[in-house]
Backbone as a chain_set.jsonl record, in Angstrom:
{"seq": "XXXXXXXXXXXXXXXXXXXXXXXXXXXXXXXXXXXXXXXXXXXXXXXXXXXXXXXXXXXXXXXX", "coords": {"N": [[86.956, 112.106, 93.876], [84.013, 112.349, 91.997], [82.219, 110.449, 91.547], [82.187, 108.586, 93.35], [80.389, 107.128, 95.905], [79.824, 106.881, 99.431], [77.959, 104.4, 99.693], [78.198, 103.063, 97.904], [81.055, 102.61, 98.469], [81.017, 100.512, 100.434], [79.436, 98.704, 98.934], [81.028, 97.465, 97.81], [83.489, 96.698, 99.077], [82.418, 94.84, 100.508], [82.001, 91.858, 102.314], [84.744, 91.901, 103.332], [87.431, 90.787, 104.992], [88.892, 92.32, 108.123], [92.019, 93.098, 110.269], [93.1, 95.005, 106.904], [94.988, 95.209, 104.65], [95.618, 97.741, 101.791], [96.299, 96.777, 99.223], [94.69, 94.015, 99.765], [92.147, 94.932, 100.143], [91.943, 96.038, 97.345], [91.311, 93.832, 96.157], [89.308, 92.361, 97.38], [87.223, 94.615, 96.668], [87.786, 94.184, 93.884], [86.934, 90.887, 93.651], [84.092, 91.899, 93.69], [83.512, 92.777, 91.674], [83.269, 95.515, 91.809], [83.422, 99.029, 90.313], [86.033, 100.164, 88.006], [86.601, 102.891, 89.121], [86.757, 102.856, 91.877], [87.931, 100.426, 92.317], [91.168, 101.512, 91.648], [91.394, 103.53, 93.187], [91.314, 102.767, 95.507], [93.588, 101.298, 95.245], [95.423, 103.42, 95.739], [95.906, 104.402, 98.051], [98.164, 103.515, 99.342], [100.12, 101.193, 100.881], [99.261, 100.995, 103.421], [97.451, 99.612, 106.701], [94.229, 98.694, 107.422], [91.945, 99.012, 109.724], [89.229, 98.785, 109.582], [85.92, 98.863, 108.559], [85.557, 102.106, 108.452], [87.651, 103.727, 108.779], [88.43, 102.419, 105.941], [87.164, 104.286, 104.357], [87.362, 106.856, 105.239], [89.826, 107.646, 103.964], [89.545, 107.272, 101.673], [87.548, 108.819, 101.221], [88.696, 111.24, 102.351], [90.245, 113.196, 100.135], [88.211, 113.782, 98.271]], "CA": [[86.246, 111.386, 92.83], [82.691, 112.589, 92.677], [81.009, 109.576, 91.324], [82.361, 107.358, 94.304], [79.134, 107.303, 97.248], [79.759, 105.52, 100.681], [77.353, 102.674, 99.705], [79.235, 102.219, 96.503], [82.393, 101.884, 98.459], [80.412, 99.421, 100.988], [79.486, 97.554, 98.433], [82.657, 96.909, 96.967], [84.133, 96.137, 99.754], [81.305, 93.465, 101.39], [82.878, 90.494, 103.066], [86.48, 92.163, 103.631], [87.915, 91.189, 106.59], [90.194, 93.596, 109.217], [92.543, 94.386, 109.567], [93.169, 94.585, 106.201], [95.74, 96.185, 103.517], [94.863, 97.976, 100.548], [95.848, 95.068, 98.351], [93.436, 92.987, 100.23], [90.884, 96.015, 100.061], [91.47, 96.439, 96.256], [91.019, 92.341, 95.633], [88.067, 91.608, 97.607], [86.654, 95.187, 95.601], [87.604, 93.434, 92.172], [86.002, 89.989, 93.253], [82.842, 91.686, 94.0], [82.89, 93.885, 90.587], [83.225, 97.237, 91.595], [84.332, 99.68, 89.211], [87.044, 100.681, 88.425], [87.173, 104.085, 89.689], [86.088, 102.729, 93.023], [89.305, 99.895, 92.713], [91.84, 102.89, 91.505], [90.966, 104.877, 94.348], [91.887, 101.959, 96.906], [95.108, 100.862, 94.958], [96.33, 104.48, 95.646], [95.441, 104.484, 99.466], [99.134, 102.973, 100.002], [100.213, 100.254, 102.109], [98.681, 101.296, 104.782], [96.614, 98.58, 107.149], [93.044, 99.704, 107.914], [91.515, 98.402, 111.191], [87.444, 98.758, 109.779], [85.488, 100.337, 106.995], [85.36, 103.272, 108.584], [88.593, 103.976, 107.522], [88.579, 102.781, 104.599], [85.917, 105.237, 103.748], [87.881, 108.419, 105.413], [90.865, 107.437, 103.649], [88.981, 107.539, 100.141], [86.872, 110.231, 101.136], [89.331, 112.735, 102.699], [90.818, 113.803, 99.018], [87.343, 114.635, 97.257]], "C": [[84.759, 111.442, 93.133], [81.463, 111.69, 92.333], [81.081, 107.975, 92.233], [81.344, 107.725, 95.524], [79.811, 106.494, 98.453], [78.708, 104.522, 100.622], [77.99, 102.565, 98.506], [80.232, 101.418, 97.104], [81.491, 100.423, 99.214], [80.198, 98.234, 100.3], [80.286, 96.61, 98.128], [83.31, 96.17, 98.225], [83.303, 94.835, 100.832], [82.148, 92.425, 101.35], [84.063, 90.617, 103.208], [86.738, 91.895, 105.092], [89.035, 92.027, 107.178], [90.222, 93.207, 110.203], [92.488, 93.671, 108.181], [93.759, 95.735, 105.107], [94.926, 96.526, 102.64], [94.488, 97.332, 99.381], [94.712, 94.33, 98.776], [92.236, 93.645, 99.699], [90.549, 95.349, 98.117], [90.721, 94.685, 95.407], [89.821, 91.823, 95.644], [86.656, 92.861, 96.509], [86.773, 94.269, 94.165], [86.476, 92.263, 91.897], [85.128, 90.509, 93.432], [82.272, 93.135, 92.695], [82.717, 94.948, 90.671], [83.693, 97.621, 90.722], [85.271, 99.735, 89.41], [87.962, 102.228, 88.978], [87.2, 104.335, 91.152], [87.953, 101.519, 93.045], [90.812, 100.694, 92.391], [91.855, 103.354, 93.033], [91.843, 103.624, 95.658], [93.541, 101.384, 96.387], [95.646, 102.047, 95.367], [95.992, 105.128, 97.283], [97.045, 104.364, 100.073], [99.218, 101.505, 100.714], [99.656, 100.316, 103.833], [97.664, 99.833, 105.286], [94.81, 99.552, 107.571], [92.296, 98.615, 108.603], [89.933, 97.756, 110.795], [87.103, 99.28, 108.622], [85.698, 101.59, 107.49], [86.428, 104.137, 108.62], [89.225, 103.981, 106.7], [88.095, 104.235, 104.275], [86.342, 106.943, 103.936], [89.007, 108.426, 104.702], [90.143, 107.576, 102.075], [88.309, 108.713, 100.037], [87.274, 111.96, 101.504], [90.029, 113.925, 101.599], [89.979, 114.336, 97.95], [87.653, 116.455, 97.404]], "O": [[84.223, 110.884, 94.09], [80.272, 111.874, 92.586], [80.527, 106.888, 92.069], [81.627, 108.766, 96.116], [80.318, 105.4, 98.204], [78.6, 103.771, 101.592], [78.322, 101.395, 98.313], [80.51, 100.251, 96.829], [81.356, 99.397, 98.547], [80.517, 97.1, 100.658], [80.271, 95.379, 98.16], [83.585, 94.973, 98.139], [83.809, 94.161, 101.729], [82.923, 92.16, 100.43], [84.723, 89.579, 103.249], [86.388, 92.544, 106.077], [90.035, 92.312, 106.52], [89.328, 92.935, 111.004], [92.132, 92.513, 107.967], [93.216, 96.794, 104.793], [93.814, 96.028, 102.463], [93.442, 97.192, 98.747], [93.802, 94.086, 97.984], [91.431, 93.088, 98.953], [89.627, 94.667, 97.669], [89.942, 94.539, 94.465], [89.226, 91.184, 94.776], [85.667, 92.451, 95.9], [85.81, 93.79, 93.567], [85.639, 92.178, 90.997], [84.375, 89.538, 93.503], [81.352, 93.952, 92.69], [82.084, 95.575, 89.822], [84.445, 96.892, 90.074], [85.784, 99.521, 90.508], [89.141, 102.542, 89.145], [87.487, 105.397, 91.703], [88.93, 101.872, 93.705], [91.694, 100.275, 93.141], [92.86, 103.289, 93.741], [92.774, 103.856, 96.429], [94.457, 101.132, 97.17], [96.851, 101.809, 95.442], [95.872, 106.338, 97.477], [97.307, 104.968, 101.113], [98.205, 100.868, 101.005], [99.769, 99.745, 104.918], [97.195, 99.087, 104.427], [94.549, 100.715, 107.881], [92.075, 97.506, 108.116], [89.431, 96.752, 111.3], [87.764, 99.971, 107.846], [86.168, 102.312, 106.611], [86.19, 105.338, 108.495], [90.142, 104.728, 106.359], [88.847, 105.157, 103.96], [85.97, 107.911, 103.271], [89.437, 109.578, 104.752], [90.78, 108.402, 101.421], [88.366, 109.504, 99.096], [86.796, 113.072, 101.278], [90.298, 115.089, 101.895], [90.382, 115.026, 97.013], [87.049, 117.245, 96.679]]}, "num_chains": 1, "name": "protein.A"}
């Protein structure tokens, strides 16, 4: 998705704590108004747990 940046996702995801599922991910994205091609992208990450941003961010960014 080539109109998602790593400070977009950052943004979106500001004040998430980890660990933290994708649900969690895609929630604290919604309350903080990201788009939705930016909350998409994390609903389809899986169940997976993610330790940090930093992989969130490889986990969204490994499929451009």
């Amino acid at each position: 998705m080539a109109g998602i940046t790593p400070p977009d996702l950052q943004k979106a995801l500001s004040g998430a704590d980890y660990p933290a599922t994708s649900d969690q991910l895609r929630k604290v994205a919604e309350n903080n108004h990201a788009p939705k091609e930016i909350t998409e992208r994390i609903s389809h990450l899986g169940k997976k747990k993610f330790e940090n941003p930093a992989e969130v961010s490889k986990a969204v960014f490994q499929n451009e």
